[in-house]
VMD Tcl script that builds the backbone (N, CA, C; Angstrom):
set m [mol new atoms 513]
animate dup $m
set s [atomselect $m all]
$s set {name element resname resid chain x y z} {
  {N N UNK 1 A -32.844 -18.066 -30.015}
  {CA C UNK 1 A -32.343 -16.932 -29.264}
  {C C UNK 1 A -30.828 -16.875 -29.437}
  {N N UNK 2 A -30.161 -15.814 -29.188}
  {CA C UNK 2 A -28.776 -15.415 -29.723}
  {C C UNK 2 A -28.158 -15.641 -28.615}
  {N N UNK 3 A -26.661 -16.015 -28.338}
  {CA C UNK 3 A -25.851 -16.605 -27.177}
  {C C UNK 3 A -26.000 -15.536 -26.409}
  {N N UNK 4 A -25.979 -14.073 -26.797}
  {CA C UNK 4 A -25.373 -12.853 -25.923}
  {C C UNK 4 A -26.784 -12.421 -24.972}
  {N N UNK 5 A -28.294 -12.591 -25.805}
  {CA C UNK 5 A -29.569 -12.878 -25.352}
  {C C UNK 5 A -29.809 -13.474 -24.020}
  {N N UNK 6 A -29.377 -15.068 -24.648}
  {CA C UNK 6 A -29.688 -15.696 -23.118}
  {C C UNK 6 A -28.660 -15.757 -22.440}
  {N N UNK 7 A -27.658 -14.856 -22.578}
  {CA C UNK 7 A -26.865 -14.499 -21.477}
  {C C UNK 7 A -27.358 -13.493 -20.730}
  {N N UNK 8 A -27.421 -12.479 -21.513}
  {CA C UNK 8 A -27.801 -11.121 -20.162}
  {C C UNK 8 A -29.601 -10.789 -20.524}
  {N N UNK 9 A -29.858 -11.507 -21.120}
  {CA C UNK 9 A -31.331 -10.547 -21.370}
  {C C UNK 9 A -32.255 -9.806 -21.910}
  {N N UNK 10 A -31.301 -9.086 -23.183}
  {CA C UNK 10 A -31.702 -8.062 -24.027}
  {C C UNK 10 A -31.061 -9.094 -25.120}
  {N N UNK 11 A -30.935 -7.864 -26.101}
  {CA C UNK 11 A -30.120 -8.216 -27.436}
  {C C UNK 11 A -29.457 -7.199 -27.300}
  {N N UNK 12 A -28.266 -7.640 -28.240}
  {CA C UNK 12 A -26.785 -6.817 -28.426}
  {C C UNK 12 A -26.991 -6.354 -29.405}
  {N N UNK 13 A -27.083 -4.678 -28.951}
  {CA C UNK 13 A -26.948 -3.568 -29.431}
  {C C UNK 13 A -25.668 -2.579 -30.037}
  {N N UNK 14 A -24.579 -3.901 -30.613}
  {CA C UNK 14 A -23.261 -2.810 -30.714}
  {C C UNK 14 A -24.015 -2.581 -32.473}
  {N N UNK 15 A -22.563 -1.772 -33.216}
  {CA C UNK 15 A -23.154 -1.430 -34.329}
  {C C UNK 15 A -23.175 -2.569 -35.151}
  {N N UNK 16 A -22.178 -3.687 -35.156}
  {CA C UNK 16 A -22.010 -4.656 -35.919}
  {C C UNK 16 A -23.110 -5.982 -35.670}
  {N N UNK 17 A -24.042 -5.652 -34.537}
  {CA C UNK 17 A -24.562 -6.483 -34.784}
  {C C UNK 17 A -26.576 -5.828 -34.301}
  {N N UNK 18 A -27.054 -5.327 -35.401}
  {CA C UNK 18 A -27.962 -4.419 -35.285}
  {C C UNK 18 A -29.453 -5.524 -35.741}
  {N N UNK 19 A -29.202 -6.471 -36.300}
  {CA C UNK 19 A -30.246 -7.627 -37.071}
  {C C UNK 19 A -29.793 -8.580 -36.002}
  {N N UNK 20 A -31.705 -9.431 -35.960}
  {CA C UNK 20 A -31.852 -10.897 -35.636}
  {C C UNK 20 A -30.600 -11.684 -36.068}
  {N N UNK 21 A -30.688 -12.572 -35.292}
  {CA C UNK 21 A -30.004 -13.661 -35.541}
  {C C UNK 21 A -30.825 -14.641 -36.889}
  {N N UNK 22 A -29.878 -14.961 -38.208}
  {CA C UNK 22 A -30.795 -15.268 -39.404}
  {C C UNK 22 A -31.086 -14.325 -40.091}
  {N N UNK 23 A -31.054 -13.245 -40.049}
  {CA C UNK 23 A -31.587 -12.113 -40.994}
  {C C UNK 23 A -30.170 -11.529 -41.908}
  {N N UNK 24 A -30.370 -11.377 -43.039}
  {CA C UNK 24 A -28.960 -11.117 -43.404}
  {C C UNK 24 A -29.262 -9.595 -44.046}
  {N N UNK 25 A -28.205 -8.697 -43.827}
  {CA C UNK 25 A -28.631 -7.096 -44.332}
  {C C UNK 25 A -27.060 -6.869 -44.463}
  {N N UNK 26 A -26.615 -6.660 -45.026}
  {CA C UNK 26 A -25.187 -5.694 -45.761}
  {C C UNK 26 A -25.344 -4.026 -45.041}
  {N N UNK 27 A -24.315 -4.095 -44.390}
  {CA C UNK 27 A -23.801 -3.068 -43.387}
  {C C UNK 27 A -23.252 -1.841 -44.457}
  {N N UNK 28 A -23.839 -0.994 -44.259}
  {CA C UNK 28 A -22.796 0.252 -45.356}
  {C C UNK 28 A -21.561 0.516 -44.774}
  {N N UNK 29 A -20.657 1.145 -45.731}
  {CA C UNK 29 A -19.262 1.036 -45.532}
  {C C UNK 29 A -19.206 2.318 -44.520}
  {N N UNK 30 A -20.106 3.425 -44.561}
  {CA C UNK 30 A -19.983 4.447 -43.860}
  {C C UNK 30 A -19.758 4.018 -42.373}
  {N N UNK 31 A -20.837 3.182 -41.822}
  {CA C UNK 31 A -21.536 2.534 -40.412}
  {C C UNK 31 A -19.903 1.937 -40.033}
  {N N UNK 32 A -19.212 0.916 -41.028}
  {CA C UNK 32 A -18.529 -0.123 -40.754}
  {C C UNK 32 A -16.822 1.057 -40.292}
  {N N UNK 33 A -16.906 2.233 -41.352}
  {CA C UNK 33 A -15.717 2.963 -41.095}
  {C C UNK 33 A -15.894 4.011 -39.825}
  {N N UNK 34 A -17.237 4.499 -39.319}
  {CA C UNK 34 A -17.600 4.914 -38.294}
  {C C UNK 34 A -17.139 4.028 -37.062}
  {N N UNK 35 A -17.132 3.209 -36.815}
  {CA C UNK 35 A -16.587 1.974 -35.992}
  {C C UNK 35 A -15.798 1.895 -36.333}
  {N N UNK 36 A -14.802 1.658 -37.186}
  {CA C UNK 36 A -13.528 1.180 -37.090}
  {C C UNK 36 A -12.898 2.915 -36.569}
  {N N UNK 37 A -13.215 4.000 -36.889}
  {CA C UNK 37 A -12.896 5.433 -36.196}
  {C C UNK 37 A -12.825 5.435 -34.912}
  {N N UNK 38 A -14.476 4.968 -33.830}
  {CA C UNK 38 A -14.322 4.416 -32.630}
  {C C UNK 38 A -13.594 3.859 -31.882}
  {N N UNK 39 A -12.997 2.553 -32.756}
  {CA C UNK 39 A -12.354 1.359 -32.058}
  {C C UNK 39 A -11.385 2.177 -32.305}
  {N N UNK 40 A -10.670 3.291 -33.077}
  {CA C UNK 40 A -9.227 3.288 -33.325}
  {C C UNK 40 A -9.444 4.627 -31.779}
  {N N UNK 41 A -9.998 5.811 -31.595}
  {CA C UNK 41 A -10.119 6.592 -30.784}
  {C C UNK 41 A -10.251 5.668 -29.212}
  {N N UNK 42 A -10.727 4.793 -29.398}
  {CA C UNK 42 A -10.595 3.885 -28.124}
  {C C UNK 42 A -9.588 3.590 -28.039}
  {N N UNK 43 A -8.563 3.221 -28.695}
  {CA C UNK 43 A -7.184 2.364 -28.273}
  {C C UNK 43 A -6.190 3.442 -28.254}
  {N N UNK 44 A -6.763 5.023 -28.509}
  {CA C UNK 44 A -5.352 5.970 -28.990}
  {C C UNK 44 A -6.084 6.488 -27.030}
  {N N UNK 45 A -7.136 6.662 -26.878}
  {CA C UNK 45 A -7.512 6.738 -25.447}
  {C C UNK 45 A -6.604 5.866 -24.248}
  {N N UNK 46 A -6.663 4.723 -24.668}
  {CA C UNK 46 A -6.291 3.808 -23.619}
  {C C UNK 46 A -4.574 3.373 -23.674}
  {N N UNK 47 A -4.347 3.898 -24.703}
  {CA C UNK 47 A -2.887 3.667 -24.845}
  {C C UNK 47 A -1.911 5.286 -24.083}
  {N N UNK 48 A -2.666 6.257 -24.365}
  {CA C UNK 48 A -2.417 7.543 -23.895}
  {C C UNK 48 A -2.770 7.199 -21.892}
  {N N UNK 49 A -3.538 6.914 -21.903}
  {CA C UNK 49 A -4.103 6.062 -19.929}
  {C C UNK 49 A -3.050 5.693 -19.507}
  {N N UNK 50 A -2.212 4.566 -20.541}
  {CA C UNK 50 A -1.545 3.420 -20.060}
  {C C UNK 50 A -0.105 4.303 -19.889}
  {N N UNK 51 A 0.236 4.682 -20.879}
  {CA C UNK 51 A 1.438 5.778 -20.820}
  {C C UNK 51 A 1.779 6.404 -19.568}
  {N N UNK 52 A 0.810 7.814 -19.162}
  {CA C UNK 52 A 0.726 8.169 -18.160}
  {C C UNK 52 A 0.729 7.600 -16.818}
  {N N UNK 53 A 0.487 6.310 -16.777}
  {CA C UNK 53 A 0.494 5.531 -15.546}
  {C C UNK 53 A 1.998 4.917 -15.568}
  {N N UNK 54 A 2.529 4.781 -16.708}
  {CA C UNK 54 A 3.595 4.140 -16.670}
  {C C UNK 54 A 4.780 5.066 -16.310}
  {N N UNK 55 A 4.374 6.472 -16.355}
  {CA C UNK 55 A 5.142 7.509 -16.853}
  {C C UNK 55 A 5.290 7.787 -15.030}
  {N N UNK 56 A 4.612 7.430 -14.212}
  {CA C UNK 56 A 4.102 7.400 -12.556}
  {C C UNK 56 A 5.088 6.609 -12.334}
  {N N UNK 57 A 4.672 4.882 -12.934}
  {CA C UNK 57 A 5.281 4.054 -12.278}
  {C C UNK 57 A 7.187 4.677 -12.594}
  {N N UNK 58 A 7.152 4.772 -13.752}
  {CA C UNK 58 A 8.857 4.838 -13.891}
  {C C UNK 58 A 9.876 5.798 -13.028}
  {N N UNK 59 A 8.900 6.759 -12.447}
  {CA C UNK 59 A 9.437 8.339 -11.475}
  {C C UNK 59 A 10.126 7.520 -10.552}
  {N N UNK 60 A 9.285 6.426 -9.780}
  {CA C UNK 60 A 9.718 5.643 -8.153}
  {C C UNK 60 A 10.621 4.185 -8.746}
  {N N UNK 61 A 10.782 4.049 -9.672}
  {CA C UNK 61 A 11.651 2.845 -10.283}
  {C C UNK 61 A 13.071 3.049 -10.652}
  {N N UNK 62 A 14.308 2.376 -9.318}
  {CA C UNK 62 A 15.311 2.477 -10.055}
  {C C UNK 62 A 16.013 1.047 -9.575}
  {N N UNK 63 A 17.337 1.259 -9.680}
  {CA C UNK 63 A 17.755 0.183 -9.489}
  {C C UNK 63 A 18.739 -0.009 -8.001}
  {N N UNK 64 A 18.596 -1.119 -7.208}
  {CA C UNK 64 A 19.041 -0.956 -6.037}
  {C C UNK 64 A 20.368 -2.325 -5.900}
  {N N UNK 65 A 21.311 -1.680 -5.110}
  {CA C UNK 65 A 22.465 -2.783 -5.638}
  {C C UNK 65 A 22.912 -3.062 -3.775}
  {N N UNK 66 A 22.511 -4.188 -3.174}
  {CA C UNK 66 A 22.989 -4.223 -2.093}
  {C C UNK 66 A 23.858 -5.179 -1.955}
  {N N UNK 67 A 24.684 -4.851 -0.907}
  {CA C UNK 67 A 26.072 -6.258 -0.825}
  {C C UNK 67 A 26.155 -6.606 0.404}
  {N N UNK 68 A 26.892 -8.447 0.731}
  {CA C UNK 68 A 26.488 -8.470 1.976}
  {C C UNK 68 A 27.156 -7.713 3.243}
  {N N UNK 69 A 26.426 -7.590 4.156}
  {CA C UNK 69 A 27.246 -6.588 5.232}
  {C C UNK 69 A 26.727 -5.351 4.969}
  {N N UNK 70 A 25.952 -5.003 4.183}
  {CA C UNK 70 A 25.273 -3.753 3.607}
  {C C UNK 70 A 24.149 -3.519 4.959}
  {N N UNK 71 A 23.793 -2.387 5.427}
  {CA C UNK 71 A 22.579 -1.722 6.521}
  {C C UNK 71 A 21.660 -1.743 5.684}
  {N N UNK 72 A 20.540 -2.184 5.827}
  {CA C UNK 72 A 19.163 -1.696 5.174}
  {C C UNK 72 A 17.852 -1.099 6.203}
  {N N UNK 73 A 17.453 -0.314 5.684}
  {CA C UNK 73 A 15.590 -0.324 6.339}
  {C C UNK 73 A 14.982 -1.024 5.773}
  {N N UNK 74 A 13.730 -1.173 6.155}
  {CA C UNK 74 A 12.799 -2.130 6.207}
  {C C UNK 74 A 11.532 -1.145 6.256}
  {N N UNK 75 A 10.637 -1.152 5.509}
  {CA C UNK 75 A 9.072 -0.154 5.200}
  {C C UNK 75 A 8.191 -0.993 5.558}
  {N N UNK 76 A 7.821 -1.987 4.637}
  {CA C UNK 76 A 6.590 -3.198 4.829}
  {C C UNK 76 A 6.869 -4.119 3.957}
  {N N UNK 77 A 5.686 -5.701 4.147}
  {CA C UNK 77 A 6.421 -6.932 3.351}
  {C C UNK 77 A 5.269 -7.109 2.336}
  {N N UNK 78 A 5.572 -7.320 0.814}
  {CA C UNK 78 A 4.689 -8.006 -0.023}
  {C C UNK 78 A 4.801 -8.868 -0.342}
  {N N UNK 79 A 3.673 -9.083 -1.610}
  {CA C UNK 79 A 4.505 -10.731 -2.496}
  {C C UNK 79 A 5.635 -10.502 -2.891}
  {N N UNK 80 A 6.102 -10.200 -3.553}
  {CA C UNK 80 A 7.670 -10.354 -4.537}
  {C C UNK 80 A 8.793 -10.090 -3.464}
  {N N UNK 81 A 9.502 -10.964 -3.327}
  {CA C UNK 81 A 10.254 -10.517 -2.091}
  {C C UNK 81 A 12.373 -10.714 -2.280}
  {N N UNK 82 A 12.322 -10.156 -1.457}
  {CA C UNK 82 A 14.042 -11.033 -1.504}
  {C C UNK 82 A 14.432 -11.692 0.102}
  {N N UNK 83 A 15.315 -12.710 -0.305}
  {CA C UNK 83 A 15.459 -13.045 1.316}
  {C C UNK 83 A 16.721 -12.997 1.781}
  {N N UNK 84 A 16.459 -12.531 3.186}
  {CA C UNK 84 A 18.179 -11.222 3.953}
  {C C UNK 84 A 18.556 -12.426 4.566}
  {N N UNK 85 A 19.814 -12.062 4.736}
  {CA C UNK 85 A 20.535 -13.037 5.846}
  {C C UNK 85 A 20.725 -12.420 6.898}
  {N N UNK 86 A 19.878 -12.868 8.128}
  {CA C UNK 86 A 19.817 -11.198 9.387}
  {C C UNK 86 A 21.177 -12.130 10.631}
  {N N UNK 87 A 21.025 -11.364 11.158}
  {CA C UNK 87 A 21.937 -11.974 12.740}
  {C C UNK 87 A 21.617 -12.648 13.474}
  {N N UNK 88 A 22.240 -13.602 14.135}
  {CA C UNK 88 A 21.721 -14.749 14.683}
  {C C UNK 88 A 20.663 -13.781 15.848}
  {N N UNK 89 A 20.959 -12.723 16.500}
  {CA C UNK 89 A 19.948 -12.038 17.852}
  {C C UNK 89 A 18.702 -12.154 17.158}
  {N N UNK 90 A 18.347 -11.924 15.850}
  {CA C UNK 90 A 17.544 -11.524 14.713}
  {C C UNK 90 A 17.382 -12.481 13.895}
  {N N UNK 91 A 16.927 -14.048 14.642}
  {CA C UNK 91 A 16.145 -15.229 14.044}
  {C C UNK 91 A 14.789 -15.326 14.017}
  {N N UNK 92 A 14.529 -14.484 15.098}
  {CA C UNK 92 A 12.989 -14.795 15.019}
  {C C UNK 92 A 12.203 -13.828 14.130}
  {N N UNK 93 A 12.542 -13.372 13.586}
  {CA C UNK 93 A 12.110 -12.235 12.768}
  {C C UNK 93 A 12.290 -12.659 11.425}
  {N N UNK 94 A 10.960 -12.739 10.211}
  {CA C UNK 94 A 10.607 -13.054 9.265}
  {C C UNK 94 A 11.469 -12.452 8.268}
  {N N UNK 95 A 12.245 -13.365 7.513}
  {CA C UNK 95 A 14.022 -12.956 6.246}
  {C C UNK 95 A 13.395 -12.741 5.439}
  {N N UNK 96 A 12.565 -12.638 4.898}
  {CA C UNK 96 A 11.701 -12.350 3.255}
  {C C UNK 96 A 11.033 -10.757 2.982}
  {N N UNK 97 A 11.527 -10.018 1.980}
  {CA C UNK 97 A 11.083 -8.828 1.987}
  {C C UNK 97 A 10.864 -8.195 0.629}
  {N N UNK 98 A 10.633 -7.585 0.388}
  {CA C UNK 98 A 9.863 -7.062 -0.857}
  {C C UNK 98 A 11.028 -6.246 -0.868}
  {N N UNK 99 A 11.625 -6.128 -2.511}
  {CA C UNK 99 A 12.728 -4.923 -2.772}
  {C C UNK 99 A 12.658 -3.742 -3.248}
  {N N UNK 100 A 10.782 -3.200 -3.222}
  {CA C UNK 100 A 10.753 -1.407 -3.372}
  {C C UNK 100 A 10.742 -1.368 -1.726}
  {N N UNK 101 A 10.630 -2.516 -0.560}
  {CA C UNK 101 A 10.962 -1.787 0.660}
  {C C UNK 101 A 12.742 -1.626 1.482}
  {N N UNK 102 A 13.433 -1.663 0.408}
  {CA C UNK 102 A 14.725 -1.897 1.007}
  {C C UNK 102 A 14.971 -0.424 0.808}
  {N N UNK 103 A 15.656 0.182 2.023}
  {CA C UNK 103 A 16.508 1.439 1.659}
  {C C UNK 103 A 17.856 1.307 2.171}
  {N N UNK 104 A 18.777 2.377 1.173}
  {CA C UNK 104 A 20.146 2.346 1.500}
  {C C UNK 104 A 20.319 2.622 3.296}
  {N N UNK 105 A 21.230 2.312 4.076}
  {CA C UNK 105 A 21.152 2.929 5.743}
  {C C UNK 105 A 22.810 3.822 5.734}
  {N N UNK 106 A 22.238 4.914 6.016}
  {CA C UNK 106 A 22.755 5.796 6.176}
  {C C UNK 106 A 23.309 6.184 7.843}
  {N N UNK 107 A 24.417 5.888 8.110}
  {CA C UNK 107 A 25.029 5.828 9.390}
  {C C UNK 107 A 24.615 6.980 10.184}
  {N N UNK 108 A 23.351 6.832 11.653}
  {CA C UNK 108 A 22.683 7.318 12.298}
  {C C UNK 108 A 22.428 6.894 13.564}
  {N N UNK 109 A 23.570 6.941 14.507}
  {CA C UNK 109 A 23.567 6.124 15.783}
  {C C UNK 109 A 22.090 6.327 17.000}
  {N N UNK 110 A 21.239 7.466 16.410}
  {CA C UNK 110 A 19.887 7.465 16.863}
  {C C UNK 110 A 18.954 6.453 16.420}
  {N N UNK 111 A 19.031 5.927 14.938}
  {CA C UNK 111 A 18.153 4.437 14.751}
  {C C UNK 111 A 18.741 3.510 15.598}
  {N N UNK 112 A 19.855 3.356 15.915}
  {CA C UNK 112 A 20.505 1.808 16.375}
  {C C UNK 112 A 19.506 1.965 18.327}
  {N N UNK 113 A 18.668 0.505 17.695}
  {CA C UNK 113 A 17.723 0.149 19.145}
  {C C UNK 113 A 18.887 -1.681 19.284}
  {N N UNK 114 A 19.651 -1.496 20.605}
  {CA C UNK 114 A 20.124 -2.950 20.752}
  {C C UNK 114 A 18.853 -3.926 20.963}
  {N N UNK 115 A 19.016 -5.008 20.380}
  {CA C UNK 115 A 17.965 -5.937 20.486}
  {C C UNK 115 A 17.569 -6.689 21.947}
  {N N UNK 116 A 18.963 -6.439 22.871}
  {CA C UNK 116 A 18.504 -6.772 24.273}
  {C C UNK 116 A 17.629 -5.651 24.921}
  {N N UNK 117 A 17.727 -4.773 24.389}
  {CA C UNK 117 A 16.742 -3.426 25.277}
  {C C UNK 117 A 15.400 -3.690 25.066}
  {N N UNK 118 A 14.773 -4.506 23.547}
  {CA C UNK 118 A 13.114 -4.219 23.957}
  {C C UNK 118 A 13.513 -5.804 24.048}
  {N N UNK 119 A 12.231 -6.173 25.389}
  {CA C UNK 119 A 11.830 -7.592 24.840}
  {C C UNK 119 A 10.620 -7.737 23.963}
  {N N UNK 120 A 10.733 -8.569 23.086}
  {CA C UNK 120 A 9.870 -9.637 21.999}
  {C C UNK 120 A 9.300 -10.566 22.673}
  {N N UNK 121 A 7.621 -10.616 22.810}
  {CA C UNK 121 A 7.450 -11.866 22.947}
  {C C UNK 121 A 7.781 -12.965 21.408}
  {N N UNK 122 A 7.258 -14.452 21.831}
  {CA C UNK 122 A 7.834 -14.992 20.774}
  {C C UNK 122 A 6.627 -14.637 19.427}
  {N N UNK 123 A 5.195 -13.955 20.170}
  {CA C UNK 123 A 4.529 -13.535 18.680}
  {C C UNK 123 A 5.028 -12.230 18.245}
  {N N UNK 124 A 6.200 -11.890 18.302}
  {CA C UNK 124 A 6.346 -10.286 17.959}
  {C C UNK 124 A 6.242 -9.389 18.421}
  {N N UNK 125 A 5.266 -9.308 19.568}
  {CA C UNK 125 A 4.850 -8.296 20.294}
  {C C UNK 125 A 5.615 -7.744 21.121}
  {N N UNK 126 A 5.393 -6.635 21.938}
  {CA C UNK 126 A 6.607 -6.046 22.856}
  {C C UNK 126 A 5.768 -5.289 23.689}
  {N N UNK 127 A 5.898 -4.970 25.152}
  {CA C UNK 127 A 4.969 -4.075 25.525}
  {C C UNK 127 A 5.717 -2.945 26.009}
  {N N UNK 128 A 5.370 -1.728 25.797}
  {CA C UNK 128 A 5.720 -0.695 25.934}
  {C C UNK 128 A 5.501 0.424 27.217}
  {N N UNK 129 A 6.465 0.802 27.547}
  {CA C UNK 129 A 6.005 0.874 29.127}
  {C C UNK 129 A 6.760 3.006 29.542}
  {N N UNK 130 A 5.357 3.611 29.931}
  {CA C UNK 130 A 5.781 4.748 30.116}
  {C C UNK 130 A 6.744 5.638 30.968}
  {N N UNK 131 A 7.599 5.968 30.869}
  {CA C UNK 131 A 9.063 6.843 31.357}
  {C C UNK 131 A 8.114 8.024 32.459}
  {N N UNK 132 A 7.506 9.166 31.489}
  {CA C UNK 132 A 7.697 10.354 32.265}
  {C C UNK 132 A 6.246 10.853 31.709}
  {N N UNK 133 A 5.384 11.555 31.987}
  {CA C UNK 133 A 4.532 12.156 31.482}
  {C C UNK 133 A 4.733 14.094 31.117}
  {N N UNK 134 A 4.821 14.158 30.069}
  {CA C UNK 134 A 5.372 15.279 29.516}
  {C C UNK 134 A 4.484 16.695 29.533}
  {N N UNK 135 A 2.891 16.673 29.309}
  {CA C UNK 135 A 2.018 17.755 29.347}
  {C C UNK 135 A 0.439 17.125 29.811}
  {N N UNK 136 A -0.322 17.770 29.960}
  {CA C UNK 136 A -1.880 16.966 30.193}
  {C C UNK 136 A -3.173 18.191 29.141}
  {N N UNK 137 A -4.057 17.543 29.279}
  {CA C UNK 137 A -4.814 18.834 28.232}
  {C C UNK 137 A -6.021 18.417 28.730}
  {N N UNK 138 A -7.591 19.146 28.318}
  {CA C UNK 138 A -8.715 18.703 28.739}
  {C C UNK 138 A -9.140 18.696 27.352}
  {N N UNK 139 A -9.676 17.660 26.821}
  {CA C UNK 139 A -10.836 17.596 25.623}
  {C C UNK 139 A -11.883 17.465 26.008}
  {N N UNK 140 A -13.098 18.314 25.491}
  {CA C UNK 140 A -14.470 18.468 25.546}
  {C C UNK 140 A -14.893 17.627 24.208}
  {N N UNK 141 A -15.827 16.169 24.166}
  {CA C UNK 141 A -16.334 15.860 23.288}
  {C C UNK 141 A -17.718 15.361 24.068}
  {N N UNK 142 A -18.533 15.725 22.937}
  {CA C UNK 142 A -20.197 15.276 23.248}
  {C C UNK 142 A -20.551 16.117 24.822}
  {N N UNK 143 A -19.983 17.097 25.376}
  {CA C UNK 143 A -20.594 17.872 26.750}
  {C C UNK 143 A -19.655 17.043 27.550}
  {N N UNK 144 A -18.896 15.995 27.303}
  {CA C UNK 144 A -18.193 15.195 28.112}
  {C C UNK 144 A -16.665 15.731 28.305}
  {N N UNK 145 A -15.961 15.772 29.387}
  {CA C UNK 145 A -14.681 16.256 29.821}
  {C C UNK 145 A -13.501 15.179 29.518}
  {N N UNK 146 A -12.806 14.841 28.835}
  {CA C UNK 146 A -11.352 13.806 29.319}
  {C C UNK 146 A -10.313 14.258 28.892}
  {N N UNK 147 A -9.717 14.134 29.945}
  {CA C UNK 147 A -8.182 14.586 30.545}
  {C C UNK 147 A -7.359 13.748 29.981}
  {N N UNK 148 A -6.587 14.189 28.864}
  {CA C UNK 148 A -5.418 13.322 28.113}
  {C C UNK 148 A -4.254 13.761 28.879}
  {N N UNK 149 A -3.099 12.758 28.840}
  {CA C UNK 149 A -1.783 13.462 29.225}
  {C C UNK 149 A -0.858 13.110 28.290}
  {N N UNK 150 A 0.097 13.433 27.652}
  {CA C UNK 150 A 0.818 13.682 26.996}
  {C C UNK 150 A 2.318 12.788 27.514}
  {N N UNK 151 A 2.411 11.135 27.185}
  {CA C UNK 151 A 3.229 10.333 27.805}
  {C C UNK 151 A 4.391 10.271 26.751}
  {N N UNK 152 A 5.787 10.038 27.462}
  {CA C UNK 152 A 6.730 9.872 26.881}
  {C C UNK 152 A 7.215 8.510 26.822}
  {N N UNK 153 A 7.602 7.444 26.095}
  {CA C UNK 153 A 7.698 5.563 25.814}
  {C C UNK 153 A 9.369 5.641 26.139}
  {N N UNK 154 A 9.641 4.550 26.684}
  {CA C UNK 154 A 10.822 3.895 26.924}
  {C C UNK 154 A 11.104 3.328 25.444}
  {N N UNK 155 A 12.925 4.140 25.241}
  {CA C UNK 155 A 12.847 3.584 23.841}
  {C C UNK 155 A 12.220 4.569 22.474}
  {N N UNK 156 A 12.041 5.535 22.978}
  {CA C UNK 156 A 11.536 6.640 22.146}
  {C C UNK 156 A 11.620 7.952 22.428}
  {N N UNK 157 A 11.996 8.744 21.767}
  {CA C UNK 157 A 12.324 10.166 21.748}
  {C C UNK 157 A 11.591 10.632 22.175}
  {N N UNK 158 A 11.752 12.292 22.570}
  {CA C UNK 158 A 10.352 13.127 23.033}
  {C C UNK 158 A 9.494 13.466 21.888}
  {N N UNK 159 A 10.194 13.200 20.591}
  {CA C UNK 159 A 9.006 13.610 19.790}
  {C C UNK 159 A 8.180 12.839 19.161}
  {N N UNK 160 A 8.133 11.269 20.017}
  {CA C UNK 160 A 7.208 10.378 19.287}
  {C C UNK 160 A 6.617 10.067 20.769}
  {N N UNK 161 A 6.249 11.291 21.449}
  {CA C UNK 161 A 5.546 10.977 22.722}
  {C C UNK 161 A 4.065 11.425 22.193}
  {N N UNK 162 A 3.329 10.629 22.940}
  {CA C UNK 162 A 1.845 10.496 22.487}
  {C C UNK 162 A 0.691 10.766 24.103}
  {N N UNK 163 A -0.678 11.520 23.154}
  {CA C UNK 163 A -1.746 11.524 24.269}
  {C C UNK 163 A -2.032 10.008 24.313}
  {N N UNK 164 A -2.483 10.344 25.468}
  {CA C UNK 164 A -3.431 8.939 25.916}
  {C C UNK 164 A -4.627 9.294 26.682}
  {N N UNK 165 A -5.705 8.969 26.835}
  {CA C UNK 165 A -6.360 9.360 27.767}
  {C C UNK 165 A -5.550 8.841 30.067}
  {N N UNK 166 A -6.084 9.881 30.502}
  {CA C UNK 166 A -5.198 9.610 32.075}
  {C C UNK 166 A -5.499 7.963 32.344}
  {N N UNK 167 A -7.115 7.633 32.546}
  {CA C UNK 167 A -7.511 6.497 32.734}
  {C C UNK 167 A -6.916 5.232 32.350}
  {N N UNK 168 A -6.485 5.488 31.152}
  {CA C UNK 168 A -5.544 4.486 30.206}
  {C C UNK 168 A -4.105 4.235 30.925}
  {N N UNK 169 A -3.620 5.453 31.615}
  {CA C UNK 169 A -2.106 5.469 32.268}
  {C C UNK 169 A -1.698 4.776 33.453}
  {N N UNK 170 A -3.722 5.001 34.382}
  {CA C UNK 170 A -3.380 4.968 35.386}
  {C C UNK 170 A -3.447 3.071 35.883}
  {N N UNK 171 A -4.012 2.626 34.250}
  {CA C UNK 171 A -4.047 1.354 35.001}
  {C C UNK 171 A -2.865 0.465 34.351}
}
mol reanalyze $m
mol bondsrecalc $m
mol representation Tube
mol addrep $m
């Protein structure tokens, strides 16, 4: 039996290999240049694929030059990272960051949150605690009635105020 056999089961059906294993038959040159046509339309396929993807990647690729004392944002963390030197208020918070998430900071005294205003527990967390309630609405789902209200967060603008259901507020 042929290696590719008692691997999957059948026999291998490409063009170059059309005979038993042991049987010897001379391939015509037509069959052999028909395939080599294939294999070449396959690689002008996959090289044209590869292009276009690269042609994606290169749009969002440039080069970023930061110095220290420089403001940055922060998006999200991957593997490949760089590591910040943050402020001593700003130890407990993980220095390693991926550098398609760094952006230039553009002087905007509405981002600046002082770090004594929210507390951190020591897992990161913070709990968030509601100011003012801004509108209320009734949603009808399944024949069922609930009363959302429309809460405004300590620490957040009016326009990152969010429904909640009332029940949720009131406890």
């Amino acid at each position: 039996m042929a290696p590719y056999g008692a691997l999957y089961g059948c026999k291998c059906r490409t063009p170059l290999c059309w005979t038993e294993l042991g049987e010897r038959q001379v391939l015509g040159l037509e069959l052999v240049s028909k395939t080599e046509d294939k294999v070449r339309l396959i690689q002008d396929h996959l090289k044209a694929v590869s292009d276009k993807q690269k042609s994606y990647a290169d749009l969002k690729m440039r080069d970023i030059k930061c110095y220290v004392r420089d403001f940055i944002f922060l998006k999200r963390v991957g593997p490949v990272a760089y590591q910040l030197k943050l402020l001593l208020e700003l130890n407990y918070i993980h220095d390693v960051f991926h550098v398609s998430i760094l952006r230039r900071y553009r002087s905007d005294l509405s981002y600046v949150v002082s770090v004594k205003e929210i507390e951190v527990r020591p897992n990161l967390t913070f709990e968030d605690k509601s100011i003012q309630i801004l509108g209320c609405d009734v949603k009808v789902l399944r024949g069922e009635s609930i009363l959302l209200v429309k809460v405004q967060w300590r620490n957040h603008g009016i326009e990152e105020a969010t429904w909640r259901p009332e029940d949720s507020i009131r406890q």
